[in-house]
C-alpha positions in Angstrom: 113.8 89.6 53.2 112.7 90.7 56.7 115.5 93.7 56.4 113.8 96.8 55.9 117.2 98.3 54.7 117.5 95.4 52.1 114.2 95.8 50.9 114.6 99.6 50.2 117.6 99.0 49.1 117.1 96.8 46.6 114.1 98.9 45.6 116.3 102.2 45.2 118.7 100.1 42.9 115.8 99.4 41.0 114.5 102.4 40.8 117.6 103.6 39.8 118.7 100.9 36.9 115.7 100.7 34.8 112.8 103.3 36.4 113.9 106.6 36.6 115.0 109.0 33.4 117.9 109.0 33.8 118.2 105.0 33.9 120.8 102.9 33.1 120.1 102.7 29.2 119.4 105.8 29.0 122.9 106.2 30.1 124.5 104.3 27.7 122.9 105.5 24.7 124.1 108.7 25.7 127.5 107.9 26.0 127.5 106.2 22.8 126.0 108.6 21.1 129.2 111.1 22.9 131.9 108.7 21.7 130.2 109.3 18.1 130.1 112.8 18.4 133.3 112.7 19.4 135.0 111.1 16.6 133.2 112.8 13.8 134.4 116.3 15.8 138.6 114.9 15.5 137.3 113.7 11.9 135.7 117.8 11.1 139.2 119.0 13.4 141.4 117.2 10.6 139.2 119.0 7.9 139.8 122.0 8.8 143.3 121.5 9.6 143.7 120.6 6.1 141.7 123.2 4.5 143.6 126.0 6.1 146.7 124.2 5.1 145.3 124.5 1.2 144.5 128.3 1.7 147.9 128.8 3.4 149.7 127.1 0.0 147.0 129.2 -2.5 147.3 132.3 -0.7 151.1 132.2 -0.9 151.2 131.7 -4.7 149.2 133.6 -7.3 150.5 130.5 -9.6 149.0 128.0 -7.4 145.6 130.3 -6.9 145.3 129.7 -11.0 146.1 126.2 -11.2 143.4 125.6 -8.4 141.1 127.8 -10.0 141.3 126.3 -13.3 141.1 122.9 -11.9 138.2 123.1 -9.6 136.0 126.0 -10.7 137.1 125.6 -14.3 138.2 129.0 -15.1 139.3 129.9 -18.3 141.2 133.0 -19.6 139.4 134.9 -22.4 141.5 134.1 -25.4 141.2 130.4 -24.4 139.2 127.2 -25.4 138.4 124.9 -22.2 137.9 120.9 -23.0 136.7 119.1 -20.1 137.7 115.3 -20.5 135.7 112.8 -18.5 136.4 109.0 -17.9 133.4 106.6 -18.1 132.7 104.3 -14.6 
């Protein structure tokens, strides 16, 4: 304990691990919160992959651009009756 370079030593690792702002913890939250970021932005990467997939198919089709817009917006010609059937929970 006499060591002067020990004792700062040990002091800067100190300072270092649990002190200073950019500490240790501090550290690993961040890194977590990284690795998070990173799996919802392959998660939002498949999304979009798929979505332009579906306007490829809907763009290359007037048929399926009706089917789609019947089914999801509910579209309806003008000479038609719509019924929307629902299934209890």
């Amino acid at each position: 304990m006499r060591n002067k370079y020990f004792v700062s030593a040990v002091a800067f690792v100190i300072w270092l691990a649990f002190i200073d702002s950019k500490n240790l913890l501090s550290q690993y939250e961040l890194q977590s919160e990284v690795n998070k970021l990173e799996g919802q932005k392959t998660f939002f990467q498949e999304e979009i992959n798929k979505t332009k997939k579906e306007q490829q198919e809907l763009l290359s089709s007037p048929e399926k651009l009706e089917k789609f817009a019947r089914e999801k917006y509910l579209m309806k010609k003008d000479d038609e009756d719509l019924f929307i059937i629902t299934e209890k929970e």
